[in-house]
HTML snippet that shows the backbone in 3Dmol.js (N, CA, C, O; Angstrom):
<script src="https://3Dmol.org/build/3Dmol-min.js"></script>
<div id="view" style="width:600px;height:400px;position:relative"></div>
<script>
const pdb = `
ATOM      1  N   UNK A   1      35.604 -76.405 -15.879  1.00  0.00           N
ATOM      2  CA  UNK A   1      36.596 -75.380 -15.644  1.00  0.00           C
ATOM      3  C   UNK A   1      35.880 -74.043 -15.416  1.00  0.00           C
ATOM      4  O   UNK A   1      34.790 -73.789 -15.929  1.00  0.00           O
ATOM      5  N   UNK A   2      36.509 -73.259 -14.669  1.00  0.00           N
ATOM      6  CA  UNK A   2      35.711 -71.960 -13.972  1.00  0.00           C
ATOM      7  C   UNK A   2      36.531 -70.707 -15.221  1.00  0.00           C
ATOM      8  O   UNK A   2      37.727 -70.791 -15.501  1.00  0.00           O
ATOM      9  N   UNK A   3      35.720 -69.767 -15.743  1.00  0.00           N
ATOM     10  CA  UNK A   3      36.384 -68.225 -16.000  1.00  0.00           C
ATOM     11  C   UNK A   3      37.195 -67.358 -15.427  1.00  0.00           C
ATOM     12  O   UNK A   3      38.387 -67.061 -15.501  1.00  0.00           O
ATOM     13  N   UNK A   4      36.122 -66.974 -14.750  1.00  0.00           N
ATOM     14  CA  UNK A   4      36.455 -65.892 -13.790  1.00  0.00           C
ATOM     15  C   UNK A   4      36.299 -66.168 -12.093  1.00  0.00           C
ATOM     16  O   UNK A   4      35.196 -66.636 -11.811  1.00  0.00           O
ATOM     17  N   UNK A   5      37.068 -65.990 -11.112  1.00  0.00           N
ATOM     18  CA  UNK A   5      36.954 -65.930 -10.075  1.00  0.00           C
ATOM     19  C   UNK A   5      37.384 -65.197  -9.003  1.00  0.00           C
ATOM     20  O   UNK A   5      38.471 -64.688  -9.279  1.00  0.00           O
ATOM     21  N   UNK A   6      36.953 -64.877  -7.736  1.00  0.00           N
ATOM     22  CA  UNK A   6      38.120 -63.412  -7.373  1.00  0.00           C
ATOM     23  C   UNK A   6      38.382 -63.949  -5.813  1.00  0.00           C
ATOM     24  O   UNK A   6      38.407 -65.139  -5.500  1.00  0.00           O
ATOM     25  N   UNK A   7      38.560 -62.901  -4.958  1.00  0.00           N
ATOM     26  CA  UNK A   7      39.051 -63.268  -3.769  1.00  0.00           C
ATOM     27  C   UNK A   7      37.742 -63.055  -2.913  1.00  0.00           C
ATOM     28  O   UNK A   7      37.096 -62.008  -2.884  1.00  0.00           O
ATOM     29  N   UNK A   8      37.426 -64.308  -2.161  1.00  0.00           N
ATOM     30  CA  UNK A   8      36.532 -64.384  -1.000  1.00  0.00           C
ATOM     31  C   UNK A   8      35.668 -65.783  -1.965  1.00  0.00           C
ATOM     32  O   UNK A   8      35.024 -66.542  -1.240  1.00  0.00           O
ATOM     33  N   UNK A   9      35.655 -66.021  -3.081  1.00  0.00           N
ATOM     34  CA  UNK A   9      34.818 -66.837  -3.513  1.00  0.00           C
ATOM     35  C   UNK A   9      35.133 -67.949  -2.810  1.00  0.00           C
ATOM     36  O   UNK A   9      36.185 -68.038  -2.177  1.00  0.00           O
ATOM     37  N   UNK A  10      34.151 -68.980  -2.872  1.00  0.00           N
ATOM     38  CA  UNK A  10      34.262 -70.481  -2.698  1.00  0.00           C
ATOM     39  C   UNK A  10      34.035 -71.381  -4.036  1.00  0.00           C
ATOM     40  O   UNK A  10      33.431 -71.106  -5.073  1.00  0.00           O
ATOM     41  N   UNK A  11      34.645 -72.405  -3.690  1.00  0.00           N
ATOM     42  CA  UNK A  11      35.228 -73.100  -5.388  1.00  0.00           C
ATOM     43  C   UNK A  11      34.976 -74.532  -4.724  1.00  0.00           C
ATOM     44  O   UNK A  11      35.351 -74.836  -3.592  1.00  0.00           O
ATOM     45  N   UNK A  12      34.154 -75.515  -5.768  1.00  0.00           N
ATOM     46  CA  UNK A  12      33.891 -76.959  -5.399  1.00  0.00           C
ATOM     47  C   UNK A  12      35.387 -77.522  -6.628  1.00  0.00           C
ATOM     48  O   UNK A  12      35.546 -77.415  -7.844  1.00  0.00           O
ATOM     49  N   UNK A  13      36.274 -78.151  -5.436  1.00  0.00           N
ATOM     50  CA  UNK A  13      37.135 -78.908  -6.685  1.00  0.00           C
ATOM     51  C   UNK A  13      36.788 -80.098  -6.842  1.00  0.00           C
ATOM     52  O   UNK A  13      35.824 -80.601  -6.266  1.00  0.00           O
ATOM     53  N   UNK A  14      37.922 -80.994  -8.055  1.00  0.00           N
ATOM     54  CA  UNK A  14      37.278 -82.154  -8.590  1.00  0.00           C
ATOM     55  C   UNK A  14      37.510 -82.987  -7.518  1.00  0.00           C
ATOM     56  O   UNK A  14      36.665 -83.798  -7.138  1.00  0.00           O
ATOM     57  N   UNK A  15      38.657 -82.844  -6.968  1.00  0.00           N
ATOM     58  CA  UNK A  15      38.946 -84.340  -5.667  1.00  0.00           C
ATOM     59  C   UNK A  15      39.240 -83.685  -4.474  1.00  0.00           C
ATOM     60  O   UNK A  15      40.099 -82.826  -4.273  1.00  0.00           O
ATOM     61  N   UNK A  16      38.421 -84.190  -3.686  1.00  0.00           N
ATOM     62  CA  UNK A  16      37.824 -83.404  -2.124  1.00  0.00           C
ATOM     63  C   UNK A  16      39.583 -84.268  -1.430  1.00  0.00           C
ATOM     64  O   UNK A  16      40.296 -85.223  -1.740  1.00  0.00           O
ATOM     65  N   UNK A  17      39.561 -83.323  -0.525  1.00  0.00           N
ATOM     66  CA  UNK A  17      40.667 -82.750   0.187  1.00  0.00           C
ATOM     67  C   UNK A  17      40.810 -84.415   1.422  1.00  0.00           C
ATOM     68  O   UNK A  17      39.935 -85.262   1.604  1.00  0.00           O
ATOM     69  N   UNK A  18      41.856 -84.372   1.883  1.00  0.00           N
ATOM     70  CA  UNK A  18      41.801 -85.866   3.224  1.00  0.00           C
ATOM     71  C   UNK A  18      40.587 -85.552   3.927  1.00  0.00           C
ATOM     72  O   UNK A  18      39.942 -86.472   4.430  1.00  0.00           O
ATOM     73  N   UNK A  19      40.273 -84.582   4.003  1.00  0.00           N
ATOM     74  CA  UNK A  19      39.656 -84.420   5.558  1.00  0.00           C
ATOM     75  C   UNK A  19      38.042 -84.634   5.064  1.00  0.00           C
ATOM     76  O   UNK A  19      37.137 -84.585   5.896  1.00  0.00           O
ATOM     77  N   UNK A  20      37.805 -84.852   3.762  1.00  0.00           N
ATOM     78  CA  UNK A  20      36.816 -85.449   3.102  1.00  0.00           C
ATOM     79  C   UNK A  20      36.183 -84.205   2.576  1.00  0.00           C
ATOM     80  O   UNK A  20      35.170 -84.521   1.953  1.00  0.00           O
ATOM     81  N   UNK A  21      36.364 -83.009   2.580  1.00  0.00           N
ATOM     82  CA  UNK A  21      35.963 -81.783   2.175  1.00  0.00           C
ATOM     83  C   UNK A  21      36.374 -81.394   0.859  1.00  0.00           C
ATOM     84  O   UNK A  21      37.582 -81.404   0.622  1.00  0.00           O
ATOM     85  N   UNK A  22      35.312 -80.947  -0.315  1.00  0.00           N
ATOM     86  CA  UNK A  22      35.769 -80.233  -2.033  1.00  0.00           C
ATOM     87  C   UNK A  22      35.419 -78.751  -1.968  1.00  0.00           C
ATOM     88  O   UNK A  22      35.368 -78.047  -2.976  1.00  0.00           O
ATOM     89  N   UNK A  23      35.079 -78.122  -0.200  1.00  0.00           N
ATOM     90  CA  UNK A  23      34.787 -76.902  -0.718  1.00  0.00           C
ATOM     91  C   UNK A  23      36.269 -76.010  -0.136  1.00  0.00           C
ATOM     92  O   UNK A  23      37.056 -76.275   0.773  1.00  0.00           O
ATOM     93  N   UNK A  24      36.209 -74.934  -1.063  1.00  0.00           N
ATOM     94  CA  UNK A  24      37.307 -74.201  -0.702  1.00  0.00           C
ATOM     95  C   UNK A  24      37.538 -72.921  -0.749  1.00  0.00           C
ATOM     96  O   UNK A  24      37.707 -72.614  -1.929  1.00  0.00           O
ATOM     97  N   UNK A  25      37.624 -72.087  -0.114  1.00  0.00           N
ATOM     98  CA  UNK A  25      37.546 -70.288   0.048  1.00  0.00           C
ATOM     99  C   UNK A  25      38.934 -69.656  -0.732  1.00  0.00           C
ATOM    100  O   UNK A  25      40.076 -69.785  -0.290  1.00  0.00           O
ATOM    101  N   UNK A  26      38.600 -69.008  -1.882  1.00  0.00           N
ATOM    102  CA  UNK A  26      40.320 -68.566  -2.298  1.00  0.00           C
ATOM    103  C   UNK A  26      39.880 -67.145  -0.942  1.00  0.00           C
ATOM    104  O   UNK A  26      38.915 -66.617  -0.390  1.00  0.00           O
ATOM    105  N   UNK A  27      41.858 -67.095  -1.015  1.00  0.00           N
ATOM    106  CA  UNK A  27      42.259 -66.681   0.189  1.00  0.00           C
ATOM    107  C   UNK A  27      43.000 -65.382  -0.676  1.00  0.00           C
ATOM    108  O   UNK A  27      42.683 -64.193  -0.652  1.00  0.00           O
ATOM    109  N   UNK A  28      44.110 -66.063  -1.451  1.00  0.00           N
ATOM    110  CA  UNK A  28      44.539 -64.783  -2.405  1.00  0.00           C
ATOM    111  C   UNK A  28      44.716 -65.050  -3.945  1.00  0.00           C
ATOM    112  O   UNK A  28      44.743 -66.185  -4.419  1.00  0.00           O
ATOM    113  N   UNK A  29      44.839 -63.854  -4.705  1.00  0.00           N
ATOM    114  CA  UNK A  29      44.967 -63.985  -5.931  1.00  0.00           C
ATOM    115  C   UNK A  29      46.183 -63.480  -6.799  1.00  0.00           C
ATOM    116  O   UNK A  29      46.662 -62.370  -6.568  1.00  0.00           O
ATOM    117  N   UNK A  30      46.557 -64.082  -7.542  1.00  0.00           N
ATOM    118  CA  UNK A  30      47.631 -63.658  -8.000  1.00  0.00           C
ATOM    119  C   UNK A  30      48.662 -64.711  -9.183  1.00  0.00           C
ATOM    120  O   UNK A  30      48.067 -65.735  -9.519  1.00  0.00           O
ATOM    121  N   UNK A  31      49.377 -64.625  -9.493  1.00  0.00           N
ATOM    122  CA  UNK A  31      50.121 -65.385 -10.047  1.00  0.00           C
ATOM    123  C   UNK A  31      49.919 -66.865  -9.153  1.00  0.00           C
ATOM    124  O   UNK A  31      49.948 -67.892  -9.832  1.00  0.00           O
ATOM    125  N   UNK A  32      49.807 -66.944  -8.321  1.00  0.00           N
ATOM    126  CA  UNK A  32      49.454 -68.255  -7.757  1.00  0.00           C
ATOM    127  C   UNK A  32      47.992 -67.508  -7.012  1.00  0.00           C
ATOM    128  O   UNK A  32      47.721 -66.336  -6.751  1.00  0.00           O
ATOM    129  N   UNK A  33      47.093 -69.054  -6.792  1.00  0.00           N
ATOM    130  CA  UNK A  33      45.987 -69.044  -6.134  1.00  0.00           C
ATOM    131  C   UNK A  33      46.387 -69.293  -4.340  1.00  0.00           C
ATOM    132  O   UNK A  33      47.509 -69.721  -4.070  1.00  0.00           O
ATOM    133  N   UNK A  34      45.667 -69.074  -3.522  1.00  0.00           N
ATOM    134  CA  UNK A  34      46.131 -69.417  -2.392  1.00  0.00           C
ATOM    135  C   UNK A  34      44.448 -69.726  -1.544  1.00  0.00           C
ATOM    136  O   UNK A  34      43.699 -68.772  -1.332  1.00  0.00           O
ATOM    137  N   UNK A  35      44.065 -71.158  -1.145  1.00  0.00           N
ATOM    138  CA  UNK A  35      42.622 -71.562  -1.166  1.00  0.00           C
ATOM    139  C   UNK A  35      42.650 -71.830   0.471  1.00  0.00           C
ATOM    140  O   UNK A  35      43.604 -71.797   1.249  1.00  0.00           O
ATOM    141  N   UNK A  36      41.311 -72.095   0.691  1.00  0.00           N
ATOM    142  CA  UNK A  36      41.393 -72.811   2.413  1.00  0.00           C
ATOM    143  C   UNK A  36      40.234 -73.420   2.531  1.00  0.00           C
ATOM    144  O   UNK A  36      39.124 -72.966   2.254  1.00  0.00           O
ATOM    145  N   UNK A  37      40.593 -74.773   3.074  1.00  0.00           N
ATOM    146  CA  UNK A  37      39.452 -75.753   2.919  1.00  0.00           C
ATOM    147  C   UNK A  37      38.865 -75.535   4.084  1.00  0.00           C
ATOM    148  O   UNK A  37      39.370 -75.513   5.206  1.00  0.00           O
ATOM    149  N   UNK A  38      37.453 -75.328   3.658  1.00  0.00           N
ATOM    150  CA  UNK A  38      36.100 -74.875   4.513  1.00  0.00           C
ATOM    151  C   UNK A  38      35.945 -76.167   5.961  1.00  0.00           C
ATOM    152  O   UNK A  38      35.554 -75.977   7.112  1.00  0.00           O
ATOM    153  N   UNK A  39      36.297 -77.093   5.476  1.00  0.00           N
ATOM    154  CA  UNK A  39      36.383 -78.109   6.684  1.00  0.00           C
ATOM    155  C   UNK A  39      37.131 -78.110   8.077  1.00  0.00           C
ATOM    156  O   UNK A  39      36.838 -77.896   9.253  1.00  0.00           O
ATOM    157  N   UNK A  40      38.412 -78.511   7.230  1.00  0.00           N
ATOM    158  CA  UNK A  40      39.779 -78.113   8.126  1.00  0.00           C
ATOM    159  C   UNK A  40      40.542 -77.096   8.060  1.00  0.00           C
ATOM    160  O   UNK A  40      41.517 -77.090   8.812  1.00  0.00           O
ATOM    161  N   UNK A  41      40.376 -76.222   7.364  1.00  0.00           N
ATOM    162  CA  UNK A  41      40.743 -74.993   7.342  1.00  0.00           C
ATOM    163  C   UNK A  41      42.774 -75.400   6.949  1.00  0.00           C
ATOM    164  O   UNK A  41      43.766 -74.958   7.528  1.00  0.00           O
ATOM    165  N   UNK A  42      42.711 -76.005   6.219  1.00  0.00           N
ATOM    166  CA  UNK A  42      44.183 -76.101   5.976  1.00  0.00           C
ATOM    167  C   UNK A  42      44.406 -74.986   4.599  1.00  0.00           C
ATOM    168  O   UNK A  42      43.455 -74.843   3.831  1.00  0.00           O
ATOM    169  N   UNK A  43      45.229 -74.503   4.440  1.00  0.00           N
ATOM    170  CA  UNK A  43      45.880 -73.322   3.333  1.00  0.00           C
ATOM    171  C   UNK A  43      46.758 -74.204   2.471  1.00  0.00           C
ATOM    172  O   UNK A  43      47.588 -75.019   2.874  1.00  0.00           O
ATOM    173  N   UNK A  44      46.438 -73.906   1.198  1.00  0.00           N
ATOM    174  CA  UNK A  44      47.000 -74.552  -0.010  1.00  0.00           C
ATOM    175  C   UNK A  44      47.338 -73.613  -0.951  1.00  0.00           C
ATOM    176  O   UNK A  44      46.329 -73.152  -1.484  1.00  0.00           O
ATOM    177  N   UNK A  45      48.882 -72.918  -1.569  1.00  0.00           N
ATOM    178  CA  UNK A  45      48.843 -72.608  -2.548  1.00  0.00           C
ATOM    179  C   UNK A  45      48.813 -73.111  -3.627  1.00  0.00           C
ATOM    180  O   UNK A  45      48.799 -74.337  -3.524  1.00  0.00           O
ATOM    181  N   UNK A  46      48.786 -72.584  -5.153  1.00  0.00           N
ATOM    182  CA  UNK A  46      48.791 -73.917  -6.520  1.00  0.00           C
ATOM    183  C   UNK A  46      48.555 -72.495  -7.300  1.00  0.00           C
ATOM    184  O   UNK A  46      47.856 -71.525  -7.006  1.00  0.00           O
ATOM    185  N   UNK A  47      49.410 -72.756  -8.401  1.00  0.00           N
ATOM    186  CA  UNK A  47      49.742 -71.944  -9.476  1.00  0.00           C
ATOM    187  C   UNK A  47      48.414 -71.666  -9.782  1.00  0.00           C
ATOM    188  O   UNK A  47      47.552 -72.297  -9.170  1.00  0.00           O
ATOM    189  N   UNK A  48      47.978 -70.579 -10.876  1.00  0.00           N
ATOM    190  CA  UNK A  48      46.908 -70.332 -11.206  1.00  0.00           C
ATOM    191  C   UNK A  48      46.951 -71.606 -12.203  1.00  0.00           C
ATOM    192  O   UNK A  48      46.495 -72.606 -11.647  1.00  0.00           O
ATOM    193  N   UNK A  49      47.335 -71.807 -13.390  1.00  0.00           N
ATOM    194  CA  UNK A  49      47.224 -73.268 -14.247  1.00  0.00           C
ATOM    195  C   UNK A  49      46.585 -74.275 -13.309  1.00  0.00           C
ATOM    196  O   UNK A  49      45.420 -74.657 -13.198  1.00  0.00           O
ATOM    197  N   UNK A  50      47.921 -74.649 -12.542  1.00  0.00           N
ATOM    198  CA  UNK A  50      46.863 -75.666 -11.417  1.00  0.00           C
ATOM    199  C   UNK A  50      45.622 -75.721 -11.297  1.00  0.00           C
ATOM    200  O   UNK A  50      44.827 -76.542 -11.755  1.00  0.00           O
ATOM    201  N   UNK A  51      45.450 -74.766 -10.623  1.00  0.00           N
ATOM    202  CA  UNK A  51      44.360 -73.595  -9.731  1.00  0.00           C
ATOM    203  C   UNK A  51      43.201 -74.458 -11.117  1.00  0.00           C
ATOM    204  O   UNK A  51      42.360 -75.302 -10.808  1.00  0.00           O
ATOM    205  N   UNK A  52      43.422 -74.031 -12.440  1.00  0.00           N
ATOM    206  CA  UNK A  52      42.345 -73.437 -13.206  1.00  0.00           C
ATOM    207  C   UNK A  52      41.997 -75.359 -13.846  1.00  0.00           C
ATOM    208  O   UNK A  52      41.042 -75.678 -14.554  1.00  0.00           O
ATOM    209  N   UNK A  53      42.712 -75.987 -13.500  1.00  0.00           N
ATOM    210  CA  UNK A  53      42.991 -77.530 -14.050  1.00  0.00           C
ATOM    211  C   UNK A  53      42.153 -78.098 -12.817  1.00  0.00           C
ATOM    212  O   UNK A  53      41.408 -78.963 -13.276  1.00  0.00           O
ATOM    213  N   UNK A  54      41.954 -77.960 -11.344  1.00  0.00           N
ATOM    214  CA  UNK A  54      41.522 -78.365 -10.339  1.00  0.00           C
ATOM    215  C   UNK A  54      40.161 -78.178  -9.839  1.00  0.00           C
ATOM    216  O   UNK A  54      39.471 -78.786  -9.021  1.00  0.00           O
ATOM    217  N   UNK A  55      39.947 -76.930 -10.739  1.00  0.00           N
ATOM    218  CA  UNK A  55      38.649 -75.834  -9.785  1.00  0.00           C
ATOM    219  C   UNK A  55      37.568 -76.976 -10.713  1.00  0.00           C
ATOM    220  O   UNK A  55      37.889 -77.255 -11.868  1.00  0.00           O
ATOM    221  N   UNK A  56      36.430 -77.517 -10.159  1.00  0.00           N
ATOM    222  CA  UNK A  56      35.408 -77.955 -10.573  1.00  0.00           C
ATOM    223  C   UNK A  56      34.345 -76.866 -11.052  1.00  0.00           C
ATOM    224  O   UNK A  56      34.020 -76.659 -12.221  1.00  0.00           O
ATOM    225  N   UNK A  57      33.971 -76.354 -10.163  1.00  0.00           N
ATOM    226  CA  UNK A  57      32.595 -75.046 -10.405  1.00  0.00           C
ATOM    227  C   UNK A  57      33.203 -73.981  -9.284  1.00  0.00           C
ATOM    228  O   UNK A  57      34.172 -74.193  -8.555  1.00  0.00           O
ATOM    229  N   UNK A  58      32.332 -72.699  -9.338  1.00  0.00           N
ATOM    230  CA  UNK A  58      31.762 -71.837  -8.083  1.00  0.00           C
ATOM    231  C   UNK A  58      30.783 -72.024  -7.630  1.00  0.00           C
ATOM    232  O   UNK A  58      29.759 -71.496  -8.062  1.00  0.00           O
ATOM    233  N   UNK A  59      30.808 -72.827  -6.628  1.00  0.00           N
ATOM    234  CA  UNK A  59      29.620 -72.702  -5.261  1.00  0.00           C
ATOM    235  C   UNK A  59      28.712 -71.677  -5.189  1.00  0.00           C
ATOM    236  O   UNK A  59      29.250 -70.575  -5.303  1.00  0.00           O
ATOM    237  N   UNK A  60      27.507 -71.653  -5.038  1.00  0.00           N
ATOM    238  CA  UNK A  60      26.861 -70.885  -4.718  1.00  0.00           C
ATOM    239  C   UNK A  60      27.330 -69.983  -4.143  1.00  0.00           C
ATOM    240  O   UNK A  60      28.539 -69.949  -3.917  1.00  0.00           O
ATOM    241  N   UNK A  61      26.189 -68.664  -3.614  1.00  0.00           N
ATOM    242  CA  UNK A  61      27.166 -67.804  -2.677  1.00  0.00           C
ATOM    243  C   UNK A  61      25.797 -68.579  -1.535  1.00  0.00           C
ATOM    244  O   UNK A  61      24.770 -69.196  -1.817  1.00  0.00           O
ATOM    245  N   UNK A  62      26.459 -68.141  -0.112  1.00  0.00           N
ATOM    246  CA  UNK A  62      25.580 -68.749   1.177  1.00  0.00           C
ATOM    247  C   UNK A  62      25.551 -69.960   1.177  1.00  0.00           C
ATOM    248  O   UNK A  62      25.543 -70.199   2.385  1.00  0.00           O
ATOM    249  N   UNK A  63      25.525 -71.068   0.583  1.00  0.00           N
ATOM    250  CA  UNK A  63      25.306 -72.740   0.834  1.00  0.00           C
ATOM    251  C   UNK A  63      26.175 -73.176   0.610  1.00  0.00           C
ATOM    252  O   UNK A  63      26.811 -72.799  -0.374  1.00  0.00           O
ATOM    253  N   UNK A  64      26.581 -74.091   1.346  1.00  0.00           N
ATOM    254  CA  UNK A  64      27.782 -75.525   1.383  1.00  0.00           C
ATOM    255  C   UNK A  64      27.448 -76.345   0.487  1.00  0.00           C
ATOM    256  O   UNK A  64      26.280 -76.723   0.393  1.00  0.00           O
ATOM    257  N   UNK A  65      28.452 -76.786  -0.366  1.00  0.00           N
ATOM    258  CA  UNK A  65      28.405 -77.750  -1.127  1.00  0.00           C
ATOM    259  C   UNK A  65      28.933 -78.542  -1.029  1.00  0.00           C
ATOM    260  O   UNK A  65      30.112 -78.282  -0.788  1.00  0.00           O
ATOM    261  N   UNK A  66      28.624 -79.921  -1.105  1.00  0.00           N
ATOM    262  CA  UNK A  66      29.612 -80.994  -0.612  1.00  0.00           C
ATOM    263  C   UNK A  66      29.228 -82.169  -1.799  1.00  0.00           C
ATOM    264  O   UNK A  66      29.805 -83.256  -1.801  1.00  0.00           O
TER     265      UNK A  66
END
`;
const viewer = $3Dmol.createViewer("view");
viewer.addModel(pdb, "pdb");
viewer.setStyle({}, {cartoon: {color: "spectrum"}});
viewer.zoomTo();
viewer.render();
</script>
């Protein structure tokens, strides 16, 4: 589970997305998270709880993690 995280980070979750991708760019912050998968670029909101139940780690900054 992650602490702290803000807007522009990238976040490895626990179960990678259809398009076979776990990395993900939060987009906004707030009472809900709002993420976008680095692959397919699809937009997902999810409550922060969610959000904080899903997030595996923070990614480096600069390198892909897969």
């Amino acid at each position: 589970m992650i602490d702290a995280f803000s807007l522009g980070d990238q976040v490895v979750m626990k179960k990678p997305h259809a398009c076979g991708g776990n990395l993900w760019e939060i987009v906004r912050v707030g009472a809900d998270v709002k993420i976008k998968c680095l692959n397919c670029g699809r937009v997902v909101m999810l409550d922060r709880l969610a959000f904080l139940k899903r997030a595996k780690k923070l990614a480096p900054a600069g390198k892909d993690t897969e």
